[in-house]
TORGU-132245 format. One record per atom (N, C-alpha, C): residue number from 1; residue in three letters; x, y, z. Coordinates in nm, 3 decimals. Layout:
<lumzas>
[NUM ALA [X Y Z]];
...
</lumzas>
This chain:
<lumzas>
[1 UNK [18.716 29.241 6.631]];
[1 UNK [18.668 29.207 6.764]];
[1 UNK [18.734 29.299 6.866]];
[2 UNK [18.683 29.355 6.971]];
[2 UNK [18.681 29.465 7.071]];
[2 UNK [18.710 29.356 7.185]];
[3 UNK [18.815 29.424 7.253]];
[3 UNK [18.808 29.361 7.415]];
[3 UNK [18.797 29.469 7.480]];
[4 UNK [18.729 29.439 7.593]];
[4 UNK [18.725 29.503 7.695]];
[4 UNK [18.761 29.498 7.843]];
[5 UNK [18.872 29.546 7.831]];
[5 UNK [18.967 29.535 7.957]];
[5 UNK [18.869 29.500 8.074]];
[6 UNK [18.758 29.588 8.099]];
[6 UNK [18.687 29.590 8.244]];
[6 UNK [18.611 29.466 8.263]];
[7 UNK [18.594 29.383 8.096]];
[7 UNK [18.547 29.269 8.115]];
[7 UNK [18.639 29.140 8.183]];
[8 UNK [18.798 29.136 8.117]];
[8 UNK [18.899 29.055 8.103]];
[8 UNK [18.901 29.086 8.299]];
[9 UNK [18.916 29.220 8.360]];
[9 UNK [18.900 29.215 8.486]];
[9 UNK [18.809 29.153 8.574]];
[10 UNK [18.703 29.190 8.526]];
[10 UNK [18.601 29.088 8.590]];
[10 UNK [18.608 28.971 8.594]];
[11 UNK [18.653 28.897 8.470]];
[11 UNK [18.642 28.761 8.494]];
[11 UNK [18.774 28.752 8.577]];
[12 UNK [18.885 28.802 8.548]];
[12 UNK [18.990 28.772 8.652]];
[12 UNK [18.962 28.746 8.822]];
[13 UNK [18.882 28.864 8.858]];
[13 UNK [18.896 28.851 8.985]];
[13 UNK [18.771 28.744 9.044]];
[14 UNK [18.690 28.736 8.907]];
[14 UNK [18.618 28.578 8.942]];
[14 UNK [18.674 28.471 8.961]];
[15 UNK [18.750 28.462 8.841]];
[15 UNK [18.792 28.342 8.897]];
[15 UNK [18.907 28.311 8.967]];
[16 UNK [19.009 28.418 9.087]];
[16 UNK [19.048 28.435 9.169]];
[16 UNK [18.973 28.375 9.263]];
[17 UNK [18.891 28.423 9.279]];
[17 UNK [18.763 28.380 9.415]];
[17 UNK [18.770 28.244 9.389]];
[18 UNK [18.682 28.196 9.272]];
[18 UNK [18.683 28.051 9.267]];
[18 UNK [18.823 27.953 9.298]];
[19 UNK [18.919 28.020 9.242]];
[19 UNK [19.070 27.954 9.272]];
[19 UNK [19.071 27.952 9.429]];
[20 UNK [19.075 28.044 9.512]];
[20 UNK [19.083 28.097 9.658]];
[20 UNK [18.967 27.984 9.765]];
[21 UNK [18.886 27.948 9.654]];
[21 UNK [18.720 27.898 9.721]];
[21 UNK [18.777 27.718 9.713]];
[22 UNK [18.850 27.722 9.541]];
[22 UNK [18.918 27.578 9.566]];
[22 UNK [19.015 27.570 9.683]];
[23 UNK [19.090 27.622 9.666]];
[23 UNK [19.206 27.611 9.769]];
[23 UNK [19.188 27.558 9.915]];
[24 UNK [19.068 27.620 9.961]];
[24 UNK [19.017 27.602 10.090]];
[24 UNK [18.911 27.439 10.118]];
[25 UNK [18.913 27.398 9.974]];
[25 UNK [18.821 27.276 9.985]];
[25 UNK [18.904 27.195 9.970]];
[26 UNK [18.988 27.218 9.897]];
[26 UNK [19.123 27.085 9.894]];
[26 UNK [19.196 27.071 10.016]];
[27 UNK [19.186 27.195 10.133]];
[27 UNK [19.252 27.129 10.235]];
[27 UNK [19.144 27.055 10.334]];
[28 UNK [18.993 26.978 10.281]];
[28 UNK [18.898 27.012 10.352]];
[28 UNK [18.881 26.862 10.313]];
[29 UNK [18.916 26.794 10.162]];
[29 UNK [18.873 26.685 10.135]];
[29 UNK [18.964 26.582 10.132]];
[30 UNK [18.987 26.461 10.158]];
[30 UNK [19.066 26.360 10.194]];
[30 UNK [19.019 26.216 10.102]];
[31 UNK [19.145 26.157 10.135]];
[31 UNK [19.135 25.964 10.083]];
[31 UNK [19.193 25.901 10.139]];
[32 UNK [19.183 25.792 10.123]];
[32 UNK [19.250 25.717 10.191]];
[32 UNK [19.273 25.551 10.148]];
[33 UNK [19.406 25.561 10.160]];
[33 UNK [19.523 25.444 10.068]];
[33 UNK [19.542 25.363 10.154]];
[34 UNK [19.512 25.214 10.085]];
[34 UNK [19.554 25.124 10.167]];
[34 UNK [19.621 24.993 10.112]];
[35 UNK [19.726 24.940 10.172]];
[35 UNK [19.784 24.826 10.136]];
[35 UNK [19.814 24.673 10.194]];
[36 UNK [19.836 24.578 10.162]];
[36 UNK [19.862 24.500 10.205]];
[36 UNK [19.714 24.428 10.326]];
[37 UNK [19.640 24.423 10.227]];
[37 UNK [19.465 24.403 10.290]];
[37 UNK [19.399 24.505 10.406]];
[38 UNK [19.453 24.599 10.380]];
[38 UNK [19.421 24.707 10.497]];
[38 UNK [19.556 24.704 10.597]];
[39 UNK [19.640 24.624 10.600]];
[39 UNK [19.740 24.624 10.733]];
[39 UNK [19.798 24.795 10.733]];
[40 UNK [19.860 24.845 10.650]];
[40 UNK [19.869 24.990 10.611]];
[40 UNK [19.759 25.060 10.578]];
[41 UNK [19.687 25.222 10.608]];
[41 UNK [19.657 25.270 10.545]];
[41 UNK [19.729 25.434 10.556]];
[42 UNK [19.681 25.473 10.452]];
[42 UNK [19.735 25.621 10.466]];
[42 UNK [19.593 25.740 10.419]];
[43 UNK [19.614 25.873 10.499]];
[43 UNK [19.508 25.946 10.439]];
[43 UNK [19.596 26.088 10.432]];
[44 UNK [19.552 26.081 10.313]];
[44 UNK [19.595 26.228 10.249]];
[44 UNK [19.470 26.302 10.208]];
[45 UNK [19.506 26.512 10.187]];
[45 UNK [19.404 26.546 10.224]];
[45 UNK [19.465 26.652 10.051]];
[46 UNK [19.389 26.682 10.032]];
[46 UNK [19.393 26.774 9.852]];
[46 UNK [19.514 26.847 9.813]];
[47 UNK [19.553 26.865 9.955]];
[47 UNK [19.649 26.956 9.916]];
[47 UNK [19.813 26.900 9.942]];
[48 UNK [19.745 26.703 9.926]];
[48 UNK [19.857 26.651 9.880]];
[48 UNK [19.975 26.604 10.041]];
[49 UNK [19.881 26.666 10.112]];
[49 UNK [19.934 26.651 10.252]];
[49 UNK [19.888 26.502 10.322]];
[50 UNK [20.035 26.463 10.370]];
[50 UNK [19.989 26.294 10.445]];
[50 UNK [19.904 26.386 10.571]];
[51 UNK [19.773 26.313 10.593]];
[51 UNK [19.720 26.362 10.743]];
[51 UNK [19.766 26.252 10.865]];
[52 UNK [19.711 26.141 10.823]];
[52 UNK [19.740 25.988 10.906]];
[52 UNK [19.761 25.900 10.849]];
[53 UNK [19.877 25.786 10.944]];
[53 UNK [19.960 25.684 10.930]];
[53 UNK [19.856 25.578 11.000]];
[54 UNK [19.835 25.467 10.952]];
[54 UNK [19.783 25.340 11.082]];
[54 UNK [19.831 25.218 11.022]];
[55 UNK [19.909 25.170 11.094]];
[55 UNK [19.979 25.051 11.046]];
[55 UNK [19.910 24.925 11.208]];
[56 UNK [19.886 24.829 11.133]];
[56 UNK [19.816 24.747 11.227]];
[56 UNK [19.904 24.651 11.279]];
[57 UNK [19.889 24.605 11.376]];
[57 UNK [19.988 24.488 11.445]];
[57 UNK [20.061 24.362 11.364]];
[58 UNK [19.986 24.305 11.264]];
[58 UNK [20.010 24.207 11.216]];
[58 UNK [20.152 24.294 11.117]];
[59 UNK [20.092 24.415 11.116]];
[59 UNK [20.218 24.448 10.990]];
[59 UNK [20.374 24.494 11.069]];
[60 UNK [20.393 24.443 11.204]];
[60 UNK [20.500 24.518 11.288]];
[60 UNK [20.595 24.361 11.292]];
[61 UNK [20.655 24.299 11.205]];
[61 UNK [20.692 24.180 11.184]];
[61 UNK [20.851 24.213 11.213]];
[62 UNK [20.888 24.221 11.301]];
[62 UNK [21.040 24.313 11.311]];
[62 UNK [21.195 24.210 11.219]];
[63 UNK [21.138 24.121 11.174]];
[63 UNK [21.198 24.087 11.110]];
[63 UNK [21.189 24.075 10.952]];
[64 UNK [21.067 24.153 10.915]];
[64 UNK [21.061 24.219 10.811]];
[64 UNK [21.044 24.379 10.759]];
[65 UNK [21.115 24.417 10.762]];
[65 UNK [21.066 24.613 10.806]];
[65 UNK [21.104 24.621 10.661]];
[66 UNK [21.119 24.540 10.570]];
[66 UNK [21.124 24.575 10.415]];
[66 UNK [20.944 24.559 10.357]];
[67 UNK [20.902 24.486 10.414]];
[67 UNK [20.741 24.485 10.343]];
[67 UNK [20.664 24.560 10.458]];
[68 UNK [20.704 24.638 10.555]];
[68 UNK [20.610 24.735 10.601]];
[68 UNK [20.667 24.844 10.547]];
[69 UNK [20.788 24.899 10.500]];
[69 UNK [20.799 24.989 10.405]];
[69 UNK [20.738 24.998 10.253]];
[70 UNK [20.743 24.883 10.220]];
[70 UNK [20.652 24.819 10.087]];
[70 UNK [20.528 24.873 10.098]];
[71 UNK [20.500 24.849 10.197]];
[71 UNK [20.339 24.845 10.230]];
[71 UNK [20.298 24.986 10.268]];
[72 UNK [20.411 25.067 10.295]];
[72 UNK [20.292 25.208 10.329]];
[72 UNK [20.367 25.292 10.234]];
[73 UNK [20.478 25.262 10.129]];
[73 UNK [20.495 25.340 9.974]];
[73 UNK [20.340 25.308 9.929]];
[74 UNK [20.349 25.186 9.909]];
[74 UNK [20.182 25.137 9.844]];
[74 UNK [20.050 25.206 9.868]];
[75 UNK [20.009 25.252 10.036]];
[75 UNK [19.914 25.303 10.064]];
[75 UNK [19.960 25.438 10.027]];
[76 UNK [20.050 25.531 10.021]];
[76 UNK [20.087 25.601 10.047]];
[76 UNK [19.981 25.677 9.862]];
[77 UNK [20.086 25.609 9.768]];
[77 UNK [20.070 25.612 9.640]];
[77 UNK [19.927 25.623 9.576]];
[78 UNK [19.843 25.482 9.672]];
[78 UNK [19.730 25.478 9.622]];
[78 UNK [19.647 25.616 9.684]];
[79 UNK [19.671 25.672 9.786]];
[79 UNK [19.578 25.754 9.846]];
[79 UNK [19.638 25.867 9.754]];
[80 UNK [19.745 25.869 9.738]];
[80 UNK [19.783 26.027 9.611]];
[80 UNK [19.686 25.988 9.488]];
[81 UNK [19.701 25.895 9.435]];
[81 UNK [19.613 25.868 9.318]];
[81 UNK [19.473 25.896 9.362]];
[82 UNK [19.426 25.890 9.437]];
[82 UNK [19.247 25.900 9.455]];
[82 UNK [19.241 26.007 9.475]];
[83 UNK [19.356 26.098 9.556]];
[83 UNK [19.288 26.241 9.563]];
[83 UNK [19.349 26.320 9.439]];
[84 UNK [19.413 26.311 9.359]];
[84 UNK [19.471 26.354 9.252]];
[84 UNK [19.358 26.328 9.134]];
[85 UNK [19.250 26.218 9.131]];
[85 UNK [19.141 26.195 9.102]];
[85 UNK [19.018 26.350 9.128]];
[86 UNK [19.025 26.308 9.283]];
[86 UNK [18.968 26.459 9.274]];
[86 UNK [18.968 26.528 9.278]];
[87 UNK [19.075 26.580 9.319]];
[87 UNK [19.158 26.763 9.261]];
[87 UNK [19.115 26.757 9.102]];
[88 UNK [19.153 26.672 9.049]];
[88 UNK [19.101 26.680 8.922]];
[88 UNK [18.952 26.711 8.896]];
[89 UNK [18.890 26.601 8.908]];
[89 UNK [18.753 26.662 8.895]];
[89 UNK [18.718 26.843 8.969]];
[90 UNK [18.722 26.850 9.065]];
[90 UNK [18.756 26.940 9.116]];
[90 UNK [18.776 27.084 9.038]];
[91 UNK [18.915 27.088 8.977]];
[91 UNK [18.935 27.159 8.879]];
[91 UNK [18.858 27.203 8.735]];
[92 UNK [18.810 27.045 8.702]];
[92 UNK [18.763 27.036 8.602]];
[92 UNK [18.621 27.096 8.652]];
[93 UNK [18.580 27.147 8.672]];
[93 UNK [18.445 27.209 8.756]];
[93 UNK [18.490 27.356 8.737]];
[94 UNK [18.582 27.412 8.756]];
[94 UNK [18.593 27.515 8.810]];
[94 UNK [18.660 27.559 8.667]];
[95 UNK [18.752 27.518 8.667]];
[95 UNK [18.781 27.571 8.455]];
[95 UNK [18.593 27.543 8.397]];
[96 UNK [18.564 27.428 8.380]];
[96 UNK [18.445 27.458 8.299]];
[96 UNK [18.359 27.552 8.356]];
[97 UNK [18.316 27.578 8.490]];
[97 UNK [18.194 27.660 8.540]];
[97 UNK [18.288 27.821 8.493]];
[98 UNK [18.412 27.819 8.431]];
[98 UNK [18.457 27.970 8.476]];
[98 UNK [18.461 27.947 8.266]];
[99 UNK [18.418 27.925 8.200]];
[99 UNK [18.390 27.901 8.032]];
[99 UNK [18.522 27.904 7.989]];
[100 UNK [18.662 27.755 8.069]];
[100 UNK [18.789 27.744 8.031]];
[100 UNK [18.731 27.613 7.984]];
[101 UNK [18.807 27.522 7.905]];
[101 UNK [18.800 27.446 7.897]];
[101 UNK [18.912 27.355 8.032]];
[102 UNK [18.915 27.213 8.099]];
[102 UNK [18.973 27.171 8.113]];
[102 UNK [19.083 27.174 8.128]];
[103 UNK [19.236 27.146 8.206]];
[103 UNK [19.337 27.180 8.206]];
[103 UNK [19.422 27.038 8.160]];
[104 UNK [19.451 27.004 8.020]];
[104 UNK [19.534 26.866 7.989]];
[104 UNK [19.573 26.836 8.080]];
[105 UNK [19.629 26.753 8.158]];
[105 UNK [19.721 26.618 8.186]];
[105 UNK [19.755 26.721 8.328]];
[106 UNK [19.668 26.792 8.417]];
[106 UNK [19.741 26.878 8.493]];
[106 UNK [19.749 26.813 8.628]];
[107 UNK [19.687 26.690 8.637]];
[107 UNK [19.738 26.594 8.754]];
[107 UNK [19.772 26.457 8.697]];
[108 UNK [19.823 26.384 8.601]];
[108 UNK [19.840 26.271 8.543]];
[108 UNK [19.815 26.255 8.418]];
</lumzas>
């Protein structure tokens, strides 16, 4: 079997682009985590970045500031999990459309 360098290049700088094309959509797509029946939520955006905090009145209990910390680890967590969901998919698009398979366990 023959390789051909100018081929192995081509696909490189393809799927550069596509990497470069993700990059710019993960800072583009968001979720959003919430806890304690909505009193917390949090939104994070692909690239893993908190965007916004909203903590609602009922959750400002100043004599409990241990379950409004509770409460926005919680949102915090769940909104990483949903977008870590779709970074994944995400990826998984872009390895398969580029003829990789999948990347194991590369967000969970």
């Amino acid at each position: 079997m023959t390789i051909n360098p100018f081929d192995i290049l081509k696909n490189a700088q393809k799927i550069q682009e596509q990497v470069s094309a993700l990059q710019e959509k993960l800072g583009e797509i968001s979720e959003t985590g919430a806890s304690g029946g909505g009193m917390v939520e949090v939104e994070v955006n692909g690239k893993m970045e908190v965007l916004s905090v909203r903590i609602s009145p009922e959750a400002l209990d100043p004599g409990d500031i241990q379950m409004l910390q509770d409460l926005t680890a919680a949102a915090v967590n769940t909104a990483l999990e949903k977008i870590k969901e779709r970074v994944k998919n995400e990826m998984g698009a872009l390895a398969g459309g580029a003829g990789f398979p999948a990347i194991p366990g590369l967000f969970g």
